[in-house]
N, C-alpha and C positions, 0 to 999 in steps of 0.2 A: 504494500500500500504506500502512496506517495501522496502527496501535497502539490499543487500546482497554480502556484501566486499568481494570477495577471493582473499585471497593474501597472506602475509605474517607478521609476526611480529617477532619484534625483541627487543635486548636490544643498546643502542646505548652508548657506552664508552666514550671519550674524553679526550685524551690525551697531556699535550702540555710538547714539549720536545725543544734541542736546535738545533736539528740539525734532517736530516732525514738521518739515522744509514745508513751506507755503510756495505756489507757481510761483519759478523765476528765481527764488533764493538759492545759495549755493551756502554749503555748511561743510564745517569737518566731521568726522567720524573715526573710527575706530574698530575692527575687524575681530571679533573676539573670538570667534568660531569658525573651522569648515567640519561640517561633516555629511555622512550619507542620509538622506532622507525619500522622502517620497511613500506614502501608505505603503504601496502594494512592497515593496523595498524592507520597511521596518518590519513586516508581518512575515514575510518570509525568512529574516535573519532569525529572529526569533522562535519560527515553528523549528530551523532548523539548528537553533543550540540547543532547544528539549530532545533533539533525536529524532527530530521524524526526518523521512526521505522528503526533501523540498527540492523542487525547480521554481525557481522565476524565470519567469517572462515578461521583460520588461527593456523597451528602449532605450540605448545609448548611444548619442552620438559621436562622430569622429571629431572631435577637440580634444583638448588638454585634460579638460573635465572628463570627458568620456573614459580617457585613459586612467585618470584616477579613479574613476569609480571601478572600471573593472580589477586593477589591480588591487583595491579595498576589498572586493568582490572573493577575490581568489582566497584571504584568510578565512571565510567562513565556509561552512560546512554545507554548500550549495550548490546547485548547478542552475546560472545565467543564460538562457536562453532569447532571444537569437544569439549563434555564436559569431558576430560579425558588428561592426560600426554604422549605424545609420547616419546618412549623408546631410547632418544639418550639429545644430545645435544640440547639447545634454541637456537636459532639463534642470533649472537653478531656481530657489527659492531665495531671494534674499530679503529676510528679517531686519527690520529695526527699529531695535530696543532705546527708546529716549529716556530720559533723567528722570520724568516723572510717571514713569511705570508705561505708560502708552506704547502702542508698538504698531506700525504699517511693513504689512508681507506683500513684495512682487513675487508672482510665482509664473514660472512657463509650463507651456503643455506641448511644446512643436515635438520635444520625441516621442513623449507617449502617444501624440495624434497621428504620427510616421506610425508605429506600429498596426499594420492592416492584420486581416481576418485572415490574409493565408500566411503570415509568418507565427499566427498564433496557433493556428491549425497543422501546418508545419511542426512547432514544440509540441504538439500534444500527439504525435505519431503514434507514443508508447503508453500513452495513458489507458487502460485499461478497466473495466466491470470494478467497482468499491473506493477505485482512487477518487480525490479531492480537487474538487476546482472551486478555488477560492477569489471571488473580485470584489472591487470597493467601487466608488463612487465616480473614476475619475477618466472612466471612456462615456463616449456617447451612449443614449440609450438601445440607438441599433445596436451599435458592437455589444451590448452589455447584453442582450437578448439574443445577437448572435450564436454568444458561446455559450450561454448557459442550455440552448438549445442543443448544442452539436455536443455538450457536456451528458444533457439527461440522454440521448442516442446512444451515448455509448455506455450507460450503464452509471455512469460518475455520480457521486453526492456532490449538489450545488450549495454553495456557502456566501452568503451577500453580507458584506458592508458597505452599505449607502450612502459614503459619505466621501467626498461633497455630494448631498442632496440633490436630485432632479425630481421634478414632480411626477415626470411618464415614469418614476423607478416603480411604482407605485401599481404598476401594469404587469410587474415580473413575477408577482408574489407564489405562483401556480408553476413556479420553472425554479422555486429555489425551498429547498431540504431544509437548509439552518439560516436564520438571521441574526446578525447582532447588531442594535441600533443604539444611541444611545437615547435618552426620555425626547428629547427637541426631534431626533427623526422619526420617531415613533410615532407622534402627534401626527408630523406634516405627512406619513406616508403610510400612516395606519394599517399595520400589516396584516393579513387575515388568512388563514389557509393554510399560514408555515406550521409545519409538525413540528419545530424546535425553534422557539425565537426566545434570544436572552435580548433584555432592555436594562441598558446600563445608565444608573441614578448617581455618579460621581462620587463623592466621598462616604455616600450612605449604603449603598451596595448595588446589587443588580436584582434583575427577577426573570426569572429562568419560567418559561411557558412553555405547554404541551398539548395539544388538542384536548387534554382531558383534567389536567395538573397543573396550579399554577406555585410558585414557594420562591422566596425571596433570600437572600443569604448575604448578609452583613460584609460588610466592607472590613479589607483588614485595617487599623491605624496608623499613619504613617506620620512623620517630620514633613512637612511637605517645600522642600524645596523650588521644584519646575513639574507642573503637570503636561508637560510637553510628552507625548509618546506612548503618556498612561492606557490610552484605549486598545493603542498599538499592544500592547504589552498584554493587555487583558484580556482580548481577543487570541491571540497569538496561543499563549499558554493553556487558556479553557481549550481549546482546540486538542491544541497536543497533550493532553492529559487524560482526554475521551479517547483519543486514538491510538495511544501507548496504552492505554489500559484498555484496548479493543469494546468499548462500552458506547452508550448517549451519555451525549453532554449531561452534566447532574451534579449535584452539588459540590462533589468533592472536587469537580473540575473545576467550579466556579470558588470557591476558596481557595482551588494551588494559582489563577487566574488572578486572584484580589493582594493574596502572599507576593506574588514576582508586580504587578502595578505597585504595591507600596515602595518597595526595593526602589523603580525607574522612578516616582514622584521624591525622593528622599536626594537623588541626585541632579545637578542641573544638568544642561541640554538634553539630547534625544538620543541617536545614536550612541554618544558616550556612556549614557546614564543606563541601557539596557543591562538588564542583569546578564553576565557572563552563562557558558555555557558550566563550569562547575557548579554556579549556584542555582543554576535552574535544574540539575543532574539530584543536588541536592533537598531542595523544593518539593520537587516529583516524585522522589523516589527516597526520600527521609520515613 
């Protein structure tokens, strides 16, 4: 059984300046961070230090950038899929953090919108009957109905995070196994039909639903440094603790899930702050 991320990756900037520039002003700054981000990116690194078999799929382009991400790429315990450089820009998020807490993100989409349906169809050659295909929010809603289509054909469990938010997401509910949303996409996209949707309530816990069963399971407490990546994280791990432990999602996944988010909130940035692949070996399997 495998994992199979689509989604996107990116470089993620961090900026911290004094003030957030009005048209035509020009300011100094200060560069405090690079690291990897991008959903689909953060969730595959992480299914793949719990131990599951992960491929991502997810564009990169031939720049500087590109070459640093794949070669970031190569320490973890993953395989990046297309094996090749898409002919534009990497996708870059750049953050900035002002003096008085406020913060404005540019973020691009030109590589994850290069990546078409036959280079994703292309990586999924080997996916077979029980493997996992897992998307977020951040292809269009064709592509996103594309592959969840050509996922349920072959037998795949479909797994949605919808986030960034579209309103047609709302139209896939009947093509996807598991959801995870948190309470704001919940609302906007009211999910019905899913046999397994957990809705995640931030620092107070989540609530794990079933066609039949509903039950709630407290949040673990943390120091909270940066909740940057936390969903990432909690998502990531409920996953791989149902499927290392060949089970449904259920509660103890959503407590090893709430354990490793406290960890990533207790640290600043995203990437950096993820819990390592020992302490999630030990999380799991303590």
């Amino acid at each position: 059984m495998r994992v199979y991320v689509t989604g996107n990756i990116a470089v993620d900037e961090t900026w911290a300046i004094p003030d957030i520039p009005t048209k035509g002003s020009s300011i100094h700054g200060n560069k405090t961070s690079q690291d990897i981000g991008g959903k689909g990116a953060n969730q595959a690194i992480l299914l793949s230090r719990c131990g599951v078999e992960t491929v991502l799929i997810a564009a990169v382009g031939n720049d500087s950038n590109g070459r640093w991400i794949r070669e970031k790429m190569r320490a973890e315990p993953l395989r990046l899929l297309p094996d090749f450089l898409f002919p534009c820009h990497s996708d870059t998020s750049i953050i900035f953090n002002s003096a008085d807490g406020d913060n404005a993100i540019i973020t691009t989409t030109v590589a994850a919108d290069s990546l078409g349906l036959p280079d994703i169809t292309q990586a999924l050659t080997d996916a077979a009957p029980g493997d996992v295909l897992l998307q977020q929010g951040n292809f269009s809603l064709e592509k996103t109905r594309s592959l969840f289509e050509l996922a349920k054909s072959r037998g795949m469990t479909t797994v949605f995070n919808p986030s960034p938010v579209k309103s047609g997401f709302a139209q896939l509910w009947p093509l996807v196994d598991i959801a995870i949303l948190n309470q704001h996409e919940a609302a906007l996209l009211r999910p019905a039909g899913v046999k397994m949707l957990v809705v995640t309530h931030g620092a107070q816990g989540a609530w794990l639903n079933t066609l039949d069963t509903q039950r709630f399971c407290p949040a673990t407490s943390a120091a909270v440094v940066d909740t940057t990546g936390a969903g990432d994280t909690f998502l990531a791990v409920m996953l791989a603790s149902a499927l290392l432990r060949e089970t449904q999602i259920d509660e103890l996944a959503l407590t090893h899930a709430s354990k490793a988010a406290a960890i990533t909130v207790s640290r600043p940035g995203t990437f950096s702050a993820f819990p390592k692949a020992a302490e999630l070996s030990a999380l799991l399997h303590g």
